[in-house]
VOPAGU-2260 file (C-alpha; in pm, 1 decimal, decimal comma):
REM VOPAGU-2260
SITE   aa  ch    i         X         Y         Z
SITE  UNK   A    0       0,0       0,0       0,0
SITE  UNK   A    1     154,6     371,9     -63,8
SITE  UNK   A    2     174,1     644,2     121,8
SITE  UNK   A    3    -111,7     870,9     -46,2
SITE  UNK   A    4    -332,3     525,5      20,7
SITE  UNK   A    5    -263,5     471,1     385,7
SITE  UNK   A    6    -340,6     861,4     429,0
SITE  UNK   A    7    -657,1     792,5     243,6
SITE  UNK   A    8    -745,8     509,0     432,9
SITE  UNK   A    9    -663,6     692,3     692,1
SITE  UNK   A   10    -884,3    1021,2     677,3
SITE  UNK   A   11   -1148,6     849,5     592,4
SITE  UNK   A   12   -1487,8     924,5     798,1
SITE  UNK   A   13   -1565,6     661,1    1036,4
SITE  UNK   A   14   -1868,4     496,6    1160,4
SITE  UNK   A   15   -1983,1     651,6    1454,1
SITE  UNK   A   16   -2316,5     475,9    1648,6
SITE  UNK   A   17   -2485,1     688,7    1887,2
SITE  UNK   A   18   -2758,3     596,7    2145,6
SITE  UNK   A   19   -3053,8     752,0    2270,8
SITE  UNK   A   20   -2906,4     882,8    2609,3
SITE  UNK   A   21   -2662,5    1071,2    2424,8
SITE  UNK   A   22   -2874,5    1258,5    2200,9
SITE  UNK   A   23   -3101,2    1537,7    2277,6
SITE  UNK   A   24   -3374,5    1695,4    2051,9
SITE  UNK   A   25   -3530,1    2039,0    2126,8
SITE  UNK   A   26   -3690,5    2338,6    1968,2
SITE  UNK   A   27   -3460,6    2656,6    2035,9
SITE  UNK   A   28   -3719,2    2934,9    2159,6
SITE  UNK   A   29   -3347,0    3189,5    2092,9
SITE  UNK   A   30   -3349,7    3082,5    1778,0
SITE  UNK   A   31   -3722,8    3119,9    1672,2
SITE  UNK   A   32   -3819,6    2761,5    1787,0
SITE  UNK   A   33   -3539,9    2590,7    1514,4
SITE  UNK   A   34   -3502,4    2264,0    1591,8
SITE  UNK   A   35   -3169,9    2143,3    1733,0
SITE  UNK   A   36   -2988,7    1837,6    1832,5
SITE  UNK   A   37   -2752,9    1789,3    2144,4
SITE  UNK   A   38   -2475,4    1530,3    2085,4
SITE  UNK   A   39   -2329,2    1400,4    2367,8
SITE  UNK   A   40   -2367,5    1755,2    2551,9
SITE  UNK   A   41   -2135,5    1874,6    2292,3
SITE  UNK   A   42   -2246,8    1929,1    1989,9
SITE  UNK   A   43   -2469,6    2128,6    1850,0
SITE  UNK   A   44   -2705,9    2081,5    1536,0
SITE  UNK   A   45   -2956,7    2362,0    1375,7
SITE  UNK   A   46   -3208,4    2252,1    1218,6
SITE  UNK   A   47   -3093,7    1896,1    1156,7
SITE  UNK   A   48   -3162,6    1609,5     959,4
SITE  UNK   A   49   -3281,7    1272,6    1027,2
SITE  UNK   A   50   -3217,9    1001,8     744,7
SITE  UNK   A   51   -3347,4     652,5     778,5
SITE  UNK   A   52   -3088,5     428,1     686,6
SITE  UNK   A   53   -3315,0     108,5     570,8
SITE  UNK   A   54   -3640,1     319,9     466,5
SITE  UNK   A   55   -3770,5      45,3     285,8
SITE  UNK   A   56   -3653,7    -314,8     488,5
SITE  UNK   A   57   -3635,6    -143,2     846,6
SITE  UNK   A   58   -3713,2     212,0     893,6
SITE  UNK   A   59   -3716,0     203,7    1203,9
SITE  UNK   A   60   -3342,6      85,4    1291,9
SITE  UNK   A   61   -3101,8     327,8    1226,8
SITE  UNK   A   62   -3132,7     706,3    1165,5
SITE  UNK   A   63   -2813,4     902,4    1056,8
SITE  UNK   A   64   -2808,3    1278,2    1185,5
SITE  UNK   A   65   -2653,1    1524,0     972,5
SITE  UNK   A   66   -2639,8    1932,2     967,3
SITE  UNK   A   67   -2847,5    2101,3     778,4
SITE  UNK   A   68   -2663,4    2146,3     438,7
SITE  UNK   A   69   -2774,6    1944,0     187,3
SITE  UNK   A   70   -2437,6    1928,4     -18,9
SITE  UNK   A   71   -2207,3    1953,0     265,9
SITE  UNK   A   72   -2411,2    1772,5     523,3
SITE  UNK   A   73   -2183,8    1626,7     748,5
SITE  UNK   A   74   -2299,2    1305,1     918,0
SITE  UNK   A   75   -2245,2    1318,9    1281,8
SITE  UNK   A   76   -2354,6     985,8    1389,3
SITE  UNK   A   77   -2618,4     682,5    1358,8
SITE  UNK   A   78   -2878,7     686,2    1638,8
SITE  UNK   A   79   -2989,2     345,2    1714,1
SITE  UNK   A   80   -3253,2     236,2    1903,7
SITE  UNK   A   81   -3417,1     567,4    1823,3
SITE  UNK   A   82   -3739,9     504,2    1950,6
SITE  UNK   A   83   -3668,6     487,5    2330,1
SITE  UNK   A   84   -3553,3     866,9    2309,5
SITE  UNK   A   85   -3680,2    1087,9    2572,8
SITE  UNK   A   86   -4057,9    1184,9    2504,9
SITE  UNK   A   87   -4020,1    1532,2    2366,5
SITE  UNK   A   88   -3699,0    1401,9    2140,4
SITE  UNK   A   89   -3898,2    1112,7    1987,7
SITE  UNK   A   90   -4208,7    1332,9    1916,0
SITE  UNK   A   91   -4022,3    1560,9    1708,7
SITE  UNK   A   92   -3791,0    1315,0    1561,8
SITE  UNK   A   93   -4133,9    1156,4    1438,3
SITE  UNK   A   94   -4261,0    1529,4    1306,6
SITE  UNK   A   95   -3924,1    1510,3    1073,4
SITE  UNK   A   96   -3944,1    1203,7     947,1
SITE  UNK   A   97   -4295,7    1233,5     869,9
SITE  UNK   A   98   -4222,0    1554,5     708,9
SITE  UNK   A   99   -3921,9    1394,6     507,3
SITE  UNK   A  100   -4087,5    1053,4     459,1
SITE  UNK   A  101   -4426,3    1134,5     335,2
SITE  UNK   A  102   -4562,1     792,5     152,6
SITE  UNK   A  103   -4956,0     736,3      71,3
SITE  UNK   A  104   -5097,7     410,7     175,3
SITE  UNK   A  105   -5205,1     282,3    -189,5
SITE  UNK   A  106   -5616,0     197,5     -93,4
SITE  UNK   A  107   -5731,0      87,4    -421,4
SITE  UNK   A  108   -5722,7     196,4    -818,9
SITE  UNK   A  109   -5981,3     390,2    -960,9
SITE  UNK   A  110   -5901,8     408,1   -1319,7
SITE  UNK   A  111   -5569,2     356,6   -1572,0
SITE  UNK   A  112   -5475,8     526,6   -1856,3
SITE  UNK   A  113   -5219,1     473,5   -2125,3
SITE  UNK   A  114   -5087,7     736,6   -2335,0
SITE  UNK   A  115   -4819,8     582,4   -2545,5
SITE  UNK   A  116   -4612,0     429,5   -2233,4
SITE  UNK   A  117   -4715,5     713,2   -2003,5
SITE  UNK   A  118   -4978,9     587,6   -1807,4
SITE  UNK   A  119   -5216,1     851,8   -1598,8
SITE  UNK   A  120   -5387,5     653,0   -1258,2
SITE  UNK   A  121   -5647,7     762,0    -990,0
SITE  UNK   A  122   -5532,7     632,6    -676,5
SITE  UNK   A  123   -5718,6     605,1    -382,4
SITE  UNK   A  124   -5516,2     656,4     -63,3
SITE  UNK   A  125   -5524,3     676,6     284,0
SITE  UNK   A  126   -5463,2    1073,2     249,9
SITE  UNK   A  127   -5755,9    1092,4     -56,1
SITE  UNK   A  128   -5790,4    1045,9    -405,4
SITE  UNK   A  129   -5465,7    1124,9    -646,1
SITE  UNK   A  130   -5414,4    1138,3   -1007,7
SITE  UNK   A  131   -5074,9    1045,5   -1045,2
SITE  UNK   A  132   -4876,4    1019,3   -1337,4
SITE  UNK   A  133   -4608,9     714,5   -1408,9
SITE  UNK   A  134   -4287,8     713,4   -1646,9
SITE  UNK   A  135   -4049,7     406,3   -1659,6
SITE  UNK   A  136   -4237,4     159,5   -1466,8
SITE  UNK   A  137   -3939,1     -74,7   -1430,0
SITE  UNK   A  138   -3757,4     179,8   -1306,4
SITE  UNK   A  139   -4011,4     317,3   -1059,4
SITE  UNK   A  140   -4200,9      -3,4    -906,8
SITE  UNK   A  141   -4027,7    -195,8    -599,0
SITE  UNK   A  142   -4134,0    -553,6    -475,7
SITE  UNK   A  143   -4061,0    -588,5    -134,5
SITE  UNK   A  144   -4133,5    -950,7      46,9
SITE  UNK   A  145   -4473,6    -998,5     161,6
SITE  UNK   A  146   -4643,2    -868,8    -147,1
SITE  UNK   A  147   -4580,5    -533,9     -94,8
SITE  UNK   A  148   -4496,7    -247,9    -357,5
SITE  UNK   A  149   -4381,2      88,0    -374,3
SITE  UNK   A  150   -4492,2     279,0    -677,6
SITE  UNK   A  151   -4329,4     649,4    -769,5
SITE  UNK   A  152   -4488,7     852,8    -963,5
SITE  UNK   A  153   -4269,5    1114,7   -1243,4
SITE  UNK   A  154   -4282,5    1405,4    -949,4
SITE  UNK   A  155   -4089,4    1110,0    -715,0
SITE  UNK   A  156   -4384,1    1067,6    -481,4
SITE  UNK   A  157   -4423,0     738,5    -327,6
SITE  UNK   A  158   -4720,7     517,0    -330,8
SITE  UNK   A  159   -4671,9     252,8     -57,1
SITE  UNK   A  160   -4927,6     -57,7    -124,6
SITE  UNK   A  161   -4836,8    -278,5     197,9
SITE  UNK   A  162   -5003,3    -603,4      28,7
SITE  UNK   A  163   -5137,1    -613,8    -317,9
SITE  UNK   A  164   -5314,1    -970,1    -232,1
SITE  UNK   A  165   -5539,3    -750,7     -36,9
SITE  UNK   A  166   -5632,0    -515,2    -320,9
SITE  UNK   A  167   -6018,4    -586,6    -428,5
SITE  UNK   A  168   -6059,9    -701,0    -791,7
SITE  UNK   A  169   -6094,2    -446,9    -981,8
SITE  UNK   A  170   -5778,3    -304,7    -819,4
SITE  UNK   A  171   -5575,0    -587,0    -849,9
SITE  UNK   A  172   -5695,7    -589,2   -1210,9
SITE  UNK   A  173   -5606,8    -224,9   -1248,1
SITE  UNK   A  174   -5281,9    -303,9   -1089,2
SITE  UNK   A  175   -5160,5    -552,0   -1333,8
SITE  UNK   A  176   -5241,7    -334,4   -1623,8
SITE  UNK   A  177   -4981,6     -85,7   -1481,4
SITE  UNK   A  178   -4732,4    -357,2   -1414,5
């Protein structure tokens, strides 16, 4: 190994796990009620971000915290076990994600539409009816085990059907004709 690669090797960022008693999440009434993060009674985060590191198999394992900067976002940690943070951390840990993670439960399929490999859907959802439009449908349906799929649509929103065995006929009939 050379020099320059041992130094890369050795700058690289390392994996840092962090658990719930040493992270802190608060609103900042000084700062116009931005949201913050405490690390280790150190470190301090404005307005930071929560990323779920298995969104799809196990969303609720891991989170990574990073600042605020979308292209420079440092990571500062992984924050297992995420759910047995204090009360008022987990409650607005949950506001981000759901803020971040935003994915309709797919109901059932109102109508399809195909307009020369662009195909136009009404979607009923557990947040109401949407007409959604879908490009590239190998590219943009997931099958997950248990007969679930994620559908997104051409603006990247994300259709979550938990069980499409559970879809009533003319869904599942619907369904097919999109896949």
């Amino acid at each position: 190994m050379s020099s320059a690669d041992f130094t890369k090797l050795r700058d690289a960022p390392t994996l840092r796990y962090l658990d719930p008693p040493q992270v802190k999440v608060y609103r900042n009434a000084e700062l116009g009620g931005r949201l913050c993060a405490m690390i280790d009674e150190k470190v301090v985060l404005i307005d930071p971000r929560f990323l779920r590191v298995l969104p799809l198999s196990d969303p609720d394992r891991y989170l990574a915290i990073r600042e605020a900067d979308p292209g420079q976002g440092k990571e500062h940690g992984l924050l297992r076990r995420w759910t047995e943070l204090d009360r008022e951390s987990r409650a607005l840990v949950v506001e981000e994600l759901e803020r971040r993670y935003i994915n309709p439960v797919l109901l059932a399929i109102h109508s399809v539409k195909d307009y020369g490999g662009v195909m136009v859907c009404v979607f009923e959802t557990d947040r109401g009816i949407r007409q959604v439009t879908l490009r590239d449908i190998r590219d943009n349906v997931v099958y997950l085990k248990g007969g679930r799929v994620l559908i997104t649509d051409a603006e990247g929103n994300r259709y979550d059907l938990p069980d499409s065995d559970k879809l009533d006929f003319r869904s599942s009939m619907l369904l097919s004709r999109i896949l």
